[in-house]
C-alpha positions in Angstrom: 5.4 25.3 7.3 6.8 28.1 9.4 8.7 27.2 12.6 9.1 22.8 12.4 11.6 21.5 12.4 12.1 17.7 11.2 14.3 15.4 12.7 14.9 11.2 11.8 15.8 9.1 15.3 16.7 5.5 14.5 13.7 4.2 17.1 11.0 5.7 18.9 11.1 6.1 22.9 10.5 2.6 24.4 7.0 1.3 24.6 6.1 3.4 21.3 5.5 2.0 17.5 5.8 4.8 15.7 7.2 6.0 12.6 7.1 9.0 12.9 5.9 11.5 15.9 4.4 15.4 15.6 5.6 17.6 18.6 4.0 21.3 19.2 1.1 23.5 19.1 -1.0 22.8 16.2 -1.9 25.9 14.3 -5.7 25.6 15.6 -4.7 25.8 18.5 -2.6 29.1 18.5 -4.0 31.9 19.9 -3.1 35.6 19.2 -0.5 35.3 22.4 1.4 32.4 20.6 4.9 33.7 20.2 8.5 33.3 20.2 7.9 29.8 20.6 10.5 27.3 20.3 10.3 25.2 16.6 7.2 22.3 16.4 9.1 18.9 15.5 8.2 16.5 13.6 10.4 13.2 14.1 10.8 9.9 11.4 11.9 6.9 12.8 14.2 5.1 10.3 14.0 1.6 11.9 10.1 1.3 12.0 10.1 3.0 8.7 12.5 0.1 6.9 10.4 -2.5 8.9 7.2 -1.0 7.4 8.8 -0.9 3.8 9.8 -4.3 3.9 12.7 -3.3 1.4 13.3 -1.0 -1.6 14.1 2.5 -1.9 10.5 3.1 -3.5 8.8 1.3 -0.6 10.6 3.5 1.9 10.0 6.6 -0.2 6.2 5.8 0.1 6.2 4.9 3.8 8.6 8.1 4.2 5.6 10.4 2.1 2.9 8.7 4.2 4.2 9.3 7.3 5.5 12.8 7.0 1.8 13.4 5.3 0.1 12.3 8.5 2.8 14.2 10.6 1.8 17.6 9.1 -1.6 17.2 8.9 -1.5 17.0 13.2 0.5 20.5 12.4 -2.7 21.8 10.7 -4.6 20.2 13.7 -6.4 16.9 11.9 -6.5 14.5 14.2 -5.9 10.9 14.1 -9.8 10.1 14.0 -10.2 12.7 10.7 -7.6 11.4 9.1 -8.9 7.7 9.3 -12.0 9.2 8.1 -9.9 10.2 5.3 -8.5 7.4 4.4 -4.8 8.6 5.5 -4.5 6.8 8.8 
C-alpha cells in the first residue's frame, strides 16, 4: 500500500455501524492525472470492534484482521457486493 494511512477512532460518526471505514480513491479508479494526492485512510473503530469480539484478545485480533482485510480490498477497488460474493463480507 503506497499512500494510506490507517487511523483507530473509538466510534464511528453518528448514525454509522461500522468497524472500520476506507476513505480515498481506489486504485481502479486512478487515472494517469492522479497525483500529489493527500494519503487514502483507512479508519478502525475500537468500540464496535470489542462489541463485535465479544471479549479476548484472539477475538479482537480476528475481527481487527477481518476488518482491515475488507478495508483494503475497497483500496484495490472490490466492492462490498464482490466481496460477499467472496465470502469476506
Amino acid at each position: 500500500l503506497d499512500n494510506v494511512e490507517v487511523m483507530i477512532e473509538d466510534h464511528p460518526p453518528p448514525g454509522e455501524h461500522l468497524l472500520g471505514l476506507y476513505e480515498g480513491v481506489p486504485l481502479t479508479d486512478r487515472g494517469i492525472d492522479y497525483t500529489w494526492a493527500l494519503p487514502d485512510r483507512i479508519t478502525l473503530y475500537r468500540r464496535p470492534i470489542e462489541r463485535q469480539a465479544g471479549g479476548g484478545e484472539d477475538a479482537v485480533r480476528r475481527v481487527v484482521a477481518e476488518t482491515v482485510i475488507h478495508e483494503v480490498a475497497h483500496f484495490f477497488g472490490i466492492t462490498d457486493e464482490r466481496l460477499h460474493e467472496l465470502g469476506r463480507d
